[in-house]
N, CA, C and O atoms as a DFTB+ gen file, in Angstrom:
392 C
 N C O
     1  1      80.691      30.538      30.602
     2  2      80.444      31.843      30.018
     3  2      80.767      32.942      31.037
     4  3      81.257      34.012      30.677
     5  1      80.500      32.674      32.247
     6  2      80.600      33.476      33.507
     7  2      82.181      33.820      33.682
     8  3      82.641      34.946      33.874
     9  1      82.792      32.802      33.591
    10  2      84.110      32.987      33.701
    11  2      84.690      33.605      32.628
    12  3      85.535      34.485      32.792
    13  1      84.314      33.224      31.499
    14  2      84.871      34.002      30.250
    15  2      84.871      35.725      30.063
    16  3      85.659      36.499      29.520
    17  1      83.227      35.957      30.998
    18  2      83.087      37.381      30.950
    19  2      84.282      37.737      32.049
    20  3      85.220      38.419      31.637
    21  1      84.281      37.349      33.276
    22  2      85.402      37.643      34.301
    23  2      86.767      37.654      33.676
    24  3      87.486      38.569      34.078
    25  1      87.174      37.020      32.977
    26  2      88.861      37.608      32.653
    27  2      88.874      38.803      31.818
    28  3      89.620      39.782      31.825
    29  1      87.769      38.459      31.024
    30  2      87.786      39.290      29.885
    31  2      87.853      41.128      30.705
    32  3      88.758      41.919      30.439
    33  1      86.614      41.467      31.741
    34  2      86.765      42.194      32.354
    35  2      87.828      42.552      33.395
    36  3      87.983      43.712      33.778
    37  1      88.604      41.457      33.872
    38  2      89.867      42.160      34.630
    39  2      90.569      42.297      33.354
    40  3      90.385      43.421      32.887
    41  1      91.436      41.423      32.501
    42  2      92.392      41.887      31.267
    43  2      91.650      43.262      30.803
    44  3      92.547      43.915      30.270
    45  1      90.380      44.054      30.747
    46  2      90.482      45.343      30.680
    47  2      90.901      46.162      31.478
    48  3      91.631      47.073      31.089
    49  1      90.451      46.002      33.103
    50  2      90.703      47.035      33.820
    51  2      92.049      46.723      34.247
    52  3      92.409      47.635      34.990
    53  1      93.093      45.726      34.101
    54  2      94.656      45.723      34.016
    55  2      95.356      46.336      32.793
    56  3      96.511      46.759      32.848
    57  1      94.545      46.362      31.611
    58  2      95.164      46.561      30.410
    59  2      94.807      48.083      30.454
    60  3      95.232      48.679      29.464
    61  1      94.025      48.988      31.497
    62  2      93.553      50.102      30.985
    63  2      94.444      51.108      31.618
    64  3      94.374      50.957      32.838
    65  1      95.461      52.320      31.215
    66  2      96.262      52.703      32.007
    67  2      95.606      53.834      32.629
    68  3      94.428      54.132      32.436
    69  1      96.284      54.354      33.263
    70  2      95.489      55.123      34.749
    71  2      95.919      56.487      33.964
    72  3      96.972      56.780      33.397
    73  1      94.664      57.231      34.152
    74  2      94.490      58.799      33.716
    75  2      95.219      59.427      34.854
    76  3      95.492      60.546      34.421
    77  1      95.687      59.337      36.066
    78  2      96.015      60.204      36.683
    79  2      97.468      60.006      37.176
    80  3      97.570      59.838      38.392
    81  1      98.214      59.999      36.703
    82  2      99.842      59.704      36.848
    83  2      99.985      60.221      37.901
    84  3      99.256      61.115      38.330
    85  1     101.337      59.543      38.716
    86  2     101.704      60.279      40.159
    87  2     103.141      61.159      39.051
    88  3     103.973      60.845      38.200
    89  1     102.502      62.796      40.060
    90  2     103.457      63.670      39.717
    91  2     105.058      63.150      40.192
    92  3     105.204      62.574      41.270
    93  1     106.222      63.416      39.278
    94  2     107.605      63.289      39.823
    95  2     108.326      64.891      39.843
    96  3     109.349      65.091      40.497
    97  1     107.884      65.612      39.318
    98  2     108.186      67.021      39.231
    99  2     107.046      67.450      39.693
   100  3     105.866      67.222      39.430
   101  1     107.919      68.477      40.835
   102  2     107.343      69.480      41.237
   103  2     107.609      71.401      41.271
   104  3     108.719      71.751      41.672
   105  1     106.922      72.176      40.989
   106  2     107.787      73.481      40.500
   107  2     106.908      74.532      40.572
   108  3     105.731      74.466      40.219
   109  1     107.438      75.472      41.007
   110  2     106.870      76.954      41.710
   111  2     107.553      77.744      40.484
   112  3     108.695      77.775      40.024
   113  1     106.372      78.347      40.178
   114  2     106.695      79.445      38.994
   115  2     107.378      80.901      39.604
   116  3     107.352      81.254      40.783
   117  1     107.855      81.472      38.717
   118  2     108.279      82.839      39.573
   119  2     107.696      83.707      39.492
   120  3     107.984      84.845      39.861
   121  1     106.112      83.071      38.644
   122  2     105.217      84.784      38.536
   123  2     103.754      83.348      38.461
   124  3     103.886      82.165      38.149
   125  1     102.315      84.207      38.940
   126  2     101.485      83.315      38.283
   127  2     100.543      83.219      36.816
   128  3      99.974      84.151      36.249
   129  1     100.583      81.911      36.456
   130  2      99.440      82.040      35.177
   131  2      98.482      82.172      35.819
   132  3      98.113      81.811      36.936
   133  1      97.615      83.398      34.063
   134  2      96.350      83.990      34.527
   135  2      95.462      83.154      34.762
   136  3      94.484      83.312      35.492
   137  1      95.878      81.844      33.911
   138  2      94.611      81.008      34.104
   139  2      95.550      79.418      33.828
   140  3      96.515      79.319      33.070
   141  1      94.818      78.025      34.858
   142  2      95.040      76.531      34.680
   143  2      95.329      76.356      33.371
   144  3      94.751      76.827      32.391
   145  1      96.512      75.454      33.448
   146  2      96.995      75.116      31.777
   147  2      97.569      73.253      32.289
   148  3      98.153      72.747      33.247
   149  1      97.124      72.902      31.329
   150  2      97.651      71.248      30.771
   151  2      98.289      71.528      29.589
   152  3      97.868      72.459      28.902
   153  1      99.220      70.889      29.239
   154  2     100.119      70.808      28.041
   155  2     100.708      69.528      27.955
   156  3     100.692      68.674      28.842
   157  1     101.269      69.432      26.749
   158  2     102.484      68.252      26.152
   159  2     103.533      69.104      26.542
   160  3     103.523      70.290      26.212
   161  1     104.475      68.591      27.242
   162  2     105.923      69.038      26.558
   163  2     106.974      67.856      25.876
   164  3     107.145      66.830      26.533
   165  1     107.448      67.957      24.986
   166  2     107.894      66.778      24.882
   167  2     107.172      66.010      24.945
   168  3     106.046      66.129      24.463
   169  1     107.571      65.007      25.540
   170  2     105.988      63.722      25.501
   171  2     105.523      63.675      27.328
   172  3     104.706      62.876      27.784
   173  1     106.353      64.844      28.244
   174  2     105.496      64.834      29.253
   175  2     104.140      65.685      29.132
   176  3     103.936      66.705      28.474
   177  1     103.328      65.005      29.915
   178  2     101.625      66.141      30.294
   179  2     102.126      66.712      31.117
   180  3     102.717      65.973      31.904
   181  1     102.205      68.226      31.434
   182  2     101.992      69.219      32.644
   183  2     100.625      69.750      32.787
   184  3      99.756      69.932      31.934
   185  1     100.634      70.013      34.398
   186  2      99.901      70.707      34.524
   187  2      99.743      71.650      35.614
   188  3     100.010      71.277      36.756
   189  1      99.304      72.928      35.371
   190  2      99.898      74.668      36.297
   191  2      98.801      74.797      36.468
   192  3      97.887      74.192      35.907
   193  1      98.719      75.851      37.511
   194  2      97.603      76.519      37.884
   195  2      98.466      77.042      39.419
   196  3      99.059      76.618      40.411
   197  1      97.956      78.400      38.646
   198  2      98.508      79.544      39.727
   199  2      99.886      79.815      39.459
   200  3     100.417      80.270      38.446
   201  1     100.516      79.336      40.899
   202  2     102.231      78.874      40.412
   203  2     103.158      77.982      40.593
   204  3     104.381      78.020      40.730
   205  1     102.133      76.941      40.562
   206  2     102.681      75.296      40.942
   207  2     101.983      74.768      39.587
   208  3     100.949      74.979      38.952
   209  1     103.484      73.721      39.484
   210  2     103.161      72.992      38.125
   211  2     103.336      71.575      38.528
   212  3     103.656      71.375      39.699
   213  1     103.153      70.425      37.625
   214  2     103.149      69.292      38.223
   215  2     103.079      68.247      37.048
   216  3     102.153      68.356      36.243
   217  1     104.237      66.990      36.869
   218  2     103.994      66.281      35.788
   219  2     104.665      64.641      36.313
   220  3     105.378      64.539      37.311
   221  1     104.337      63.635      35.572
   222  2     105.326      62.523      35.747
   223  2     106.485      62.892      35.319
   224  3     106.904      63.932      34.812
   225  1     107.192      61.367      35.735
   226  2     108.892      61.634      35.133
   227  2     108.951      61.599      33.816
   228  3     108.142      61.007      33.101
   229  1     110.196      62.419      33.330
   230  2     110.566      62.257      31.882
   231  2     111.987      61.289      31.668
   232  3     112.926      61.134      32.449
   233  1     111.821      60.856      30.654
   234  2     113.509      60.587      30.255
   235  2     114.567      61.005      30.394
   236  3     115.585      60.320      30.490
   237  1     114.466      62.872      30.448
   238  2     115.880      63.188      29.993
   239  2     116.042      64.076      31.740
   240  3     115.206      64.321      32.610
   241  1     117.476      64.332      31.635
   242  2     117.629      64.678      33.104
   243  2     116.974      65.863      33.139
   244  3     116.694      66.522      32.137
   245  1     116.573      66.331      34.913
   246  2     115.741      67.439      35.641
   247  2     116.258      68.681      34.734
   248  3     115.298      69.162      34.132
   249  1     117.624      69.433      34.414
   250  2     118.255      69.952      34.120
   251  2     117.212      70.667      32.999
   252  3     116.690      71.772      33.141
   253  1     117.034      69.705      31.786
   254  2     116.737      69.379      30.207
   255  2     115.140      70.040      30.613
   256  3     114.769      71.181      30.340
   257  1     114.336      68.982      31.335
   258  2     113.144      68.775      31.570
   259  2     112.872      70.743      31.797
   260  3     112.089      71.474      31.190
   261  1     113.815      71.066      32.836
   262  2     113.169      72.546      33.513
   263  2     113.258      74.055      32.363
   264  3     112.646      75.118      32.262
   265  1     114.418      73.354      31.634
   266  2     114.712      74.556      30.372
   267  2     113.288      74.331      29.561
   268  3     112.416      75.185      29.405
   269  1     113.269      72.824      29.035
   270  2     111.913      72.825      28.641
   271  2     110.796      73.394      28.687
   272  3     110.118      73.826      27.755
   273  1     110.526      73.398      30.187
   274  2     109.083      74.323      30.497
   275  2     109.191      75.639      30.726
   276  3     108.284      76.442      30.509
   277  1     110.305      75.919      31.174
   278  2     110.718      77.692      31.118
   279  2     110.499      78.218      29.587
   280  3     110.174      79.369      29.293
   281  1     110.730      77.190      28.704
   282  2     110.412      78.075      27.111
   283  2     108.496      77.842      26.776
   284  3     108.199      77.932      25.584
   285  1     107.521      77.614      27.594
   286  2     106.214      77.217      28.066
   287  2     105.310      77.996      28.842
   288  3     104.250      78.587      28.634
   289  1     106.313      77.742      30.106
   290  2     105.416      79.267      30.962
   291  2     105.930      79.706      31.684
   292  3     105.337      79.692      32.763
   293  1     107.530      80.498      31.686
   294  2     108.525      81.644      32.083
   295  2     109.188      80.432      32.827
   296  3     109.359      79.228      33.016
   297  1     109.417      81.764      33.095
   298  2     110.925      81.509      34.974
   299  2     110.222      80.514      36.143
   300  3     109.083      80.159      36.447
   301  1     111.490      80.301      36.571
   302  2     110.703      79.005      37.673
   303  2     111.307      79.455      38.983
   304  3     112.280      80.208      38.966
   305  1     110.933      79.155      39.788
   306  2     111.758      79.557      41.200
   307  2     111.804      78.506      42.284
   308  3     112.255      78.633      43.422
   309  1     111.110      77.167      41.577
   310  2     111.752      75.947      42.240
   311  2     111.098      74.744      41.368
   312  3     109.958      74.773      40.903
   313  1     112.091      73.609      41.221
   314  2     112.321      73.068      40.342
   315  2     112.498      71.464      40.692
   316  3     113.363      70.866      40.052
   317  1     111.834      70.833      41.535
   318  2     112.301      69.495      42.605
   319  2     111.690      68.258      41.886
   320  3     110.835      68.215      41.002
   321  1     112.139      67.606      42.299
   322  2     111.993      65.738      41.735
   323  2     111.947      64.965      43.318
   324  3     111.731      65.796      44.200
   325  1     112.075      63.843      43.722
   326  2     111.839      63.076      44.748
   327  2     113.653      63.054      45.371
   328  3     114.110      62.818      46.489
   329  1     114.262      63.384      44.170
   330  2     115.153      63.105      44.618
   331  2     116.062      64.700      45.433
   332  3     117.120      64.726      46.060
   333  1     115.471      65.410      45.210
   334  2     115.773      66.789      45.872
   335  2     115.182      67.771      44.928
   336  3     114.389      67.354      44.083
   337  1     115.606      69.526      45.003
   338  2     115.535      70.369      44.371
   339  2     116.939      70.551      43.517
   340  3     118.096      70.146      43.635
   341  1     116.216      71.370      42.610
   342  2     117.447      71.624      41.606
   343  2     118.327      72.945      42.036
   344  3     117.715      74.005      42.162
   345  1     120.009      72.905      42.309
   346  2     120.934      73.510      42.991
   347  2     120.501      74.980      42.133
   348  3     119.842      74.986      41.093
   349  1     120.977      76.064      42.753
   350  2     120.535      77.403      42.122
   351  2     121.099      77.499      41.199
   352  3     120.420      77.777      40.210
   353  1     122.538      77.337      41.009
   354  2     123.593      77.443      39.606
   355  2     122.945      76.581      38.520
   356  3     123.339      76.773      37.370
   357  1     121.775      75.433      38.788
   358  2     121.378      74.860      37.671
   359  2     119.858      75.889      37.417
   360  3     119.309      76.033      36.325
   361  1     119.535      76.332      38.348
   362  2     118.182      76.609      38.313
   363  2     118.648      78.215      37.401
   364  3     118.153      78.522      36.316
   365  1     119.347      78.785      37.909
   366  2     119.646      79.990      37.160
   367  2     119.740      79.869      35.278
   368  3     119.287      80.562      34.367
   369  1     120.770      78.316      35.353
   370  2     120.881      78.518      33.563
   371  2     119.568      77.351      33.149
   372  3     119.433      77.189      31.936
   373  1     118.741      76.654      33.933
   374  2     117.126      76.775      33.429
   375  2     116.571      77.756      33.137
   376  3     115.829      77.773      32.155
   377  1     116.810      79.031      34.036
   378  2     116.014      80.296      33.643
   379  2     116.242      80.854      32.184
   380  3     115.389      81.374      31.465
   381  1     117.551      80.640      31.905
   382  2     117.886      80.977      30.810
   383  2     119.477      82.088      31.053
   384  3     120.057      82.735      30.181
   385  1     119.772      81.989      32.309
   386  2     120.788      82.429      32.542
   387  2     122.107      81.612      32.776
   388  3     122.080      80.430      33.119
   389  1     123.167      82.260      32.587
   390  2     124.805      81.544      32.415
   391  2     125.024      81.763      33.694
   392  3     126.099      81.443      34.200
């Protein structure tokens, strides 16, 4: 019986997924919110406060992901993943500029 309760309790705490995702985006707003915000975008969770935002990875490229949240909570003024920051000519037409 002892043992039965023991798997049963690890197969939960393996089967249970973790509330706190490691951020893969990282991003400096170009102005701050008045106040902490969590959101969906797409099917990522963000979450801001001040003028740093912060979410896991998404599917679609950095590019996609940053237009995304610029139509959410404005202009961004840096826009990075693990794998670098996003070049200014991309970061400009995230803003919403050509």
């Amino acid at each position: 019986m002892l043992a039965l309760a023991g798997t049963a309790f690890s197969f939960g705490v393996t089967a249970t997924p973790s509330h706190a995702a490691a951020s893969y985006y990282s991003v400096t707003l170009a102005s701050p919110l008045t106040a902490p915000k969590r959101f969906i975008n797409g099917e990522t969770p963000w979450a801001c406060a001040g003028t740093e935002c912060s979410a896991p990875r998404d599917t679609s490229r950095a590019e996609v992901v940053c237009a995304r949240l610029v139509k959410k909570v404005g202009p961004v003024a840096r826009f990075a993943t693990p794998e670098g920051e996003l070049a200014a000519d991309d970061l400009t037409k995230c803003n919403g500029g050509k």
